[in-house]
C-alpha positions as MATLAB code, in Angstrom:
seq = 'XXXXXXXXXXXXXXXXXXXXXXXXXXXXXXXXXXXXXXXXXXXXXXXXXXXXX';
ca = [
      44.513   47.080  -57.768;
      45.225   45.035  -54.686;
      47.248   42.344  -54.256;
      45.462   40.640  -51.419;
      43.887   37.489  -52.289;
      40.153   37.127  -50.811;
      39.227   33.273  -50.112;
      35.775   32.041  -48.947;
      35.707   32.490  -45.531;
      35.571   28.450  -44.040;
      38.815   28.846  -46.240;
      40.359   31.670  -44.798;
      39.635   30.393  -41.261;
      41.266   27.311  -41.469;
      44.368   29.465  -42.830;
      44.203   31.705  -39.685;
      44.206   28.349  -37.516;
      47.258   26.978  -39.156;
      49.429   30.017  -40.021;
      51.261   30.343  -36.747;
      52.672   26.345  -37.342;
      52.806   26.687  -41.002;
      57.053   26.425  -41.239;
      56.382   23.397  -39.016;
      53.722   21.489  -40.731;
      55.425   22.502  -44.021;
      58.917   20.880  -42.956;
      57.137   17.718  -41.345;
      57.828   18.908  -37.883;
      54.441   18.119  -36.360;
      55.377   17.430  -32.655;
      53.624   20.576  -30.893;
      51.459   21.351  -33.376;
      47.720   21.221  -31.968;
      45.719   18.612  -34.014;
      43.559   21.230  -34.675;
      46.091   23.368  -37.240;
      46.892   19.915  -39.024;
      43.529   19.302  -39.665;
      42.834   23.087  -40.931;
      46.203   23.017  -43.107;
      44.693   19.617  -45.029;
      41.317   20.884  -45.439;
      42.866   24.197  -47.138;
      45.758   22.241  -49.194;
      42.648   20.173  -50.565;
      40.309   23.108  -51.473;
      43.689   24.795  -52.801;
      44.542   21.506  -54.902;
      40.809   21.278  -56.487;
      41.320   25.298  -57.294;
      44.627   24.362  -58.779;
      46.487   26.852  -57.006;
];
């Protein structure tokens, strides 16, 4: 059994965008992070909210 966790891929993909900045957007410290990995870290926190995860 594997422990790695599969999500639908426009999921997945907006994980891969924010990863690298994911400390930072977690602890608020937004300055350098590209719009771009703010925008894919709401869109998954909202799809992980309505999964209730």
């Amino acid at each position: 059994m594997s422990a790695y966790i599969q999500y639908p891929e426009e999921i997945q993909k907006c994980i891969d965008i924010y990863d690298p900045y994911a400390i930072q957007i977690y602890e608020g410290k937004l300055e350098g992070v590209p719009q771009e990995a703010i925008d894919a870290y709401n869109k998954a926190k909202k799809w992980f909210w309505e999964q209730k995860q």
